[in-house]
C-alpha positions, 0 to 999 in steps of 0.5 A: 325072883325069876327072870322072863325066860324062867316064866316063859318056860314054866308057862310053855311047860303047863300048856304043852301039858295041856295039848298034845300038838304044836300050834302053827297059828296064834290068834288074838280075838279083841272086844265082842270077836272072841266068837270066833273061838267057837269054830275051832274043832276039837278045842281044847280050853286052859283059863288064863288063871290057871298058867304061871305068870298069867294075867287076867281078863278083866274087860267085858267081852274078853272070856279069859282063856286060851282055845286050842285045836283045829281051824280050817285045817290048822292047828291053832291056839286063841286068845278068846280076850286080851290084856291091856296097858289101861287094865295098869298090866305092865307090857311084859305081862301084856306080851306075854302070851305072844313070847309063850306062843312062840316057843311052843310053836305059832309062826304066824300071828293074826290080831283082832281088836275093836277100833273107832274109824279116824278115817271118814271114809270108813262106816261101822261095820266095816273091817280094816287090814292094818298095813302100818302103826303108830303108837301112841301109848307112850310105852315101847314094850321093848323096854329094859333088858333084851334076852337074845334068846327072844329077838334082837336089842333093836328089832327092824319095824320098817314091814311089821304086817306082813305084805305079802299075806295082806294082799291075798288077804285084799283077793280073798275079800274080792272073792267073798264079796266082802269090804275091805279097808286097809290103814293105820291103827294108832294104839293110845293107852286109853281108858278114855276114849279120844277126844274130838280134838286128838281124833282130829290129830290122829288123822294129821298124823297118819292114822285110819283107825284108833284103839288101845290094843294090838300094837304092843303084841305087834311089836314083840311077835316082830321081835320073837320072828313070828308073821304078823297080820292084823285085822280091826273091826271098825265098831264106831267112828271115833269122836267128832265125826257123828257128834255123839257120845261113845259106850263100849256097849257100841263096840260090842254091839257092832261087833255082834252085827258083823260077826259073820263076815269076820268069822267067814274072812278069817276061816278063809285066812287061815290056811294061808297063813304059813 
C-alpha cells in the first residue's frame, strides 16, 4: 500500500502535466461561490476524478474540479467545490488537495465556505474574514504518523489567518465600499445543521460564525507553511435567531445574491497575496 507522500507525488505528477506553470495562489471556493472560477483567464480544467487518490464532490453547488490559470495578474489554481468530513471522507483525503497544492507551488491559500451567522449583529449577505477558529469536528487532521517532509509533529496555531493580509484585506473593503465582518468560524462535522441549543454555546464560546468546512484545510496549509486567509459568506443565521427552518437551497441562494461583491472583494485580494 502507498504511503501519503507516494500519492502526493503521483497527484502533483498528473497535475503538472496538466498545466505548464507553477500556481502562486490556491483558492477553495465553497457552496454557491464557485462562480468565481469563471474569472479566471486562460483556465485550464482537471476533474477531481481523473487525479490519483482524488475524492469527489458530491455536494450541490460543488462542480468537482480544479480550475487553473490567470487572475488578477496571478497564476492560480481553484477548487471549484470541496471535500467534507460529513460526505465520511477521512481528513487525509479532505486535506489532500492542500499537500498537492504546496508541492506544485501555492504559497498563499484563500478559503471560502458558506456559514450560518452566531454572531447577532451580522445579517445574510454579509461576508466575514476569519481572524481565528474553533473546531469542533471532534477530529484533528493532524492525526497519525507526521511526514517531516510535510511540516512539523506539532505545528504552532497561535496566527493560522494571516494578520497582516487581513487588515489590508479591512482597507481594500474600505475602499470598495463593501461590509466587512471579521470573527470566528466554529467547523462542526455536520451533516445536521446546529440546533437552537448549540447555536447558543457556540456563541459562549467564542464563535461568529459556524459551518462545516475550511478548518481542516486551515490546519494542514499551516502545517505545510502556506499563508492562509479565510473568507465566509454568511448565507443564513444559524438556528434560534429568526426562528425558522434551515435548507441548503438558502445557502445557495444567498450566495447567488452576493455574488458580485465576493467576486469584486476577492479579484481585489489577489494581487496581494504574496
Amino acid at each position: 500500500m502507498k504511503n501519503l507522500l507516494d500519492k502526493i507525488q503521483e497527484a502533483k505528477s498528473y497535475i503538472e502535466s496538466k498545466i505548464n506553470f507553477a500556481p502562486e495562489v490556491g483558492l477553495v471556493l465553497g457552496s454557491g461561490l464557485g462562480v468565481l472560477a469563471e474569472e479566471i483567464e486562460n483556465k485550464i480544467i482537471i476533474k477531481y476524478e481523473d487525479i490519483p487518490y482524488f475524492p469527489v464532490s458530491t455536494v450541490v453547488g460543488h462542480a468537482g474540479q480544479f480550475v487553473c490559470g490567470d487572475l488578477e495578474g496571478r497564476k492560480v489554481i481553484a477548487m471549484q467545490g470541496r471535500f467534507h468530513f460529513y460526505e465520511g471522507y477521512s481528513m487525509e483525503e479532505i486535506t489532500f488537495p492542500i499537500r498537492i497544492m504546496k508541492k506544485i507551488g501555492v504559497k498563499n491559500l484563500l478559503l471560502t465556505n458558506a456559514a450560518g451567522g452566531v454572531n447577532e449583529a451580522y445579517v445574510p449577505g454579509d461576508l466575514m474574514i476569519i481572524t481565528d477558529h474553533i473546531n469542533m469536528s471532534g477530529v484533528n487532521p493532524l492525526l497519525g504518523k507526521n511526514y517531516d517532509e510535510l511540516g512539523p509533529r506539532f505545528p504552532d496555531c497561535s496566527e493560522i489567518y494571516n494578520k497582516e493580509i487581513n487588515n489590508k484585506i479591512f482597507e481594500i473593503a474600505k475602499k470598495l465600499d463593501i461590509r466587512l465582518q471579521k470573527g470566528v468560524y466554529q467547523m462542526n462535522s455536520g451533516p445536521t445543521y446546529e440546533t437552537p441549543a448549540e447555536v447558543r454555546f457556540a456563541r459562549i464560546i467564542g464563535a461568529d460564525a459556524v459551518g462545516m468546512s475550511t478548518v481542516t484545510e486551515a490546519v494542514v496549509a499551516r502545517h505545510s507553511d502556506i499563508k492562509v486567509t479565510g473568507i465566509s459568506c454568511i448565507t443564513n443565521m444559524a438556528a434560534g435567531i429568526l426562528d425558522q427552518p434551515l435548507h441548503h437551497g438558502e445557502v445557495v441562494e444567498t450566495a447567488n445574491m452576493v455574488k458580485k461583491t465576493f467576486i469584486n472583494l476577492v479579484k481585489n485580494i489577489i494581487p496581494i497575496l504574496k
